[in-house]
C-alpha positions as CSV (number, residue, x, y, z in Angstrom):
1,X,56.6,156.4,184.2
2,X,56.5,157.9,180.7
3,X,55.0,156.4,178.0
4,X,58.4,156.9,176.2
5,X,62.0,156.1,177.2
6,X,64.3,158.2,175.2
7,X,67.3,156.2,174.6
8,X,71.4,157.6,173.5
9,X,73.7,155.5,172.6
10,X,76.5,156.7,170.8
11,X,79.4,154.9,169.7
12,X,82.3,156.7,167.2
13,X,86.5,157.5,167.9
14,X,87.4,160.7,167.1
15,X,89.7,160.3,164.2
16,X,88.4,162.8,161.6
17,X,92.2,163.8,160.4
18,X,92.3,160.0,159.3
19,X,89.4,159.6,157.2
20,X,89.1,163.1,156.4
21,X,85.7,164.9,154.6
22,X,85.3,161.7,151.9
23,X,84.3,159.0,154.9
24,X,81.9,161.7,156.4
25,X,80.3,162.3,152.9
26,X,79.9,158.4,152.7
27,X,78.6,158.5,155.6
28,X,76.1,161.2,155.2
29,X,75.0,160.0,151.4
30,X,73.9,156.6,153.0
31,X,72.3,158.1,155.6
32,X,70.2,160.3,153.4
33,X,69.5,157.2,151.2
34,X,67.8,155.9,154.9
35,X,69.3,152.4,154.4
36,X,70.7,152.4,158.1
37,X,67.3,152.9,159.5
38,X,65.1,150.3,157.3
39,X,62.9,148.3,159.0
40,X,63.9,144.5,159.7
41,X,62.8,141.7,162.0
42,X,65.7,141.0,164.0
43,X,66.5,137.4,164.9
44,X,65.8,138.3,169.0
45,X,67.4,134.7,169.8
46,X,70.2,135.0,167.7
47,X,70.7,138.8,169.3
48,X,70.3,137.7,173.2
49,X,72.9,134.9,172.5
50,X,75.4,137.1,170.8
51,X,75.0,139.2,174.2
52,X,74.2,137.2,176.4
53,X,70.8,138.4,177.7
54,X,68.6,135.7,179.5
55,X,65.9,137.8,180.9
56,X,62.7,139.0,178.9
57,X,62.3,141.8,176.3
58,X,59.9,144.2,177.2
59,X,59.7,148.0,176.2
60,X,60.6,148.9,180.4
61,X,64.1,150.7,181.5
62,X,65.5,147.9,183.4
63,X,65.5,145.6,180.2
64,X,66.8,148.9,178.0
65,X,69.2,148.8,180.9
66,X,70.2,145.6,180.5
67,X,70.2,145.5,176.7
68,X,72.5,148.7,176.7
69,X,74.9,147.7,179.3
70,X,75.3,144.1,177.2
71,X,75.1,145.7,173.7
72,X,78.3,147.6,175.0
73,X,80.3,145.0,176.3
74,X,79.2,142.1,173.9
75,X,79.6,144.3,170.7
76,X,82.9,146.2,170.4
77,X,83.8,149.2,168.5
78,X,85.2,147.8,165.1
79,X,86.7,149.9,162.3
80,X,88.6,147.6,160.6
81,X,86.8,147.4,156.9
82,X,87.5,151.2,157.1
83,X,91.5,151.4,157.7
84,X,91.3,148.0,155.3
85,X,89.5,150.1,152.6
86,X,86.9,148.0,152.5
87,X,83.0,149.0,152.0
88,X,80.6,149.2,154.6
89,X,77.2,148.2,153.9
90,X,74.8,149.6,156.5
91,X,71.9,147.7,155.1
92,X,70.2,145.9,157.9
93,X,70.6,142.4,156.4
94,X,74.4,143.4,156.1
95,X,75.2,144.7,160.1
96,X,73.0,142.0,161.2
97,X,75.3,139.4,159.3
98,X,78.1,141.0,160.9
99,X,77.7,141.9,164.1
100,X,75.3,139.0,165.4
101,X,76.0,136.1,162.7
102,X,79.7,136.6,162.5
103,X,80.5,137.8,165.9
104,X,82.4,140.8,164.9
105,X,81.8,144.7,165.8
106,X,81.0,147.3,164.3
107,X,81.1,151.9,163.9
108,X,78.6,153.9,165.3
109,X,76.2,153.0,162.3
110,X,76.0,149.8,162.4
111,X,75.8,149.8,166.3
112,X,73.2,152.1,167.0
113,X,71.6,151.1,163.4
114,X,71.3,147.2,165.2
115,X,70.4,148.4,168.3
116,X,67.5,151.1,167.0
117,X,66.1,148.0,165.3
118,X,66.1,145.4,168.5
119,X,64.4,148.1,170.8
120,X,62.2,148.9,167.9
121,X,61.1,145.1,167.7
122,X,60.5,145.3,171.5
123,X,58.3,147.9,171.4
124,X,60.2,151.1,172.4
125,X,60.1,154.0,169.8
126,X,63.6,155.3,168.9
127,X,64.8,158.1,166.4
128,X,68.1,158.0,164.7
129,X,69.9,161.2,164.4
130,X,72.6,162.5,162.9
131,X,75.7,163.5,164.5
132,X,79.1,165.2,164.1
133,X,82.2,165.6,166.1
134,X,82.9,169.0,166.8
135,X,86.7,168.7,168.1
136,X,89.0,169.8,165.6
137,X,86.7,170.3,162.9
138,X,86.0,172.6,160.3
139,X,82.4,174.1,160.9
140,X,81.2,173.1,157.8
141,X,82.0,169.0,158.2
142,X,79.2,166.8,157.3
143,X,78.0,164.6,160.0
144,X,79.7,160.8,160.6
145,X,78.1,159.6,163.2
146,X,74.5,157.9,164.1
147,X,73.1,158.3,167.8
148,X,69.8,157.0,168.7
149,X,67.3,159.0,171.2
């Protein structure tokens, strides 16, 4: 097996009519500030509760596997701060709060932002990249969404 995994994940709803060009420069201008991919121990007890994981965490694909299918289907897709008006703070103190402490979901940035950082702490190296949705788009939209490889 390879010496590296390469690992995608993308979470995100095609909704750009909603949040129009001012979300996706938010987006973007944190992003380019690197805040989302800061390093951070994660908590790996706190995170195996909050999904549910009981086997071990090594840097193999069966546990990314495993992580990914649980990450999925403990964590869901949450954009309520956004429709609320709320901030979003993409610091990794601030998704970890959210999404393990207080058991709520989170947008493709915090997601794959948490989940870069867990299979970083395991050992696996991953690369966040920037994305955008090209369906009904103008060319020039900045990117809104995070993927990991």
């Amino acid at each position: 097996m390879s010496d590296t995994i390469k690992v995608a994940v993308i979470y995100g709803s095609v909704r750009e009519g909603r949040f129009g060009d001012t979300v996706g420069q938010w987006v973007l201008d944190q992003a380019q500030r690197r805040e989302a991919f800061a390093p951070m121990v994660i908590d790996p007890a706190a995170y195996r509760a909050r999904i549910g994981h009981e086997g071990e965490l090594s840097p193999t694909l069966e546990t990314l596997r495993r992580l990914q299918a649980r990450h999925v289907a403990a964590i869901p897709f949450e954009n309520l701060d956004i429709l609320l008006g709320r901030g979003i703070d993409i610091s990794p103190r601030a998704v970890e709060t959210k999404l393990i402490g207080a058991r709520r979901g989170g947008y493709c940035f915090e997601q794959n932002a948490l989940f870069k950082r867990v299979l970083e702490a395991i050992g696996f190296q991953v690369e966040g990249l920037l994305a955008r949705v090209l369906w009904m788009a103008p060319s020039d939209a900045p990117p809104s969404r995070l993927a990991t490889r």
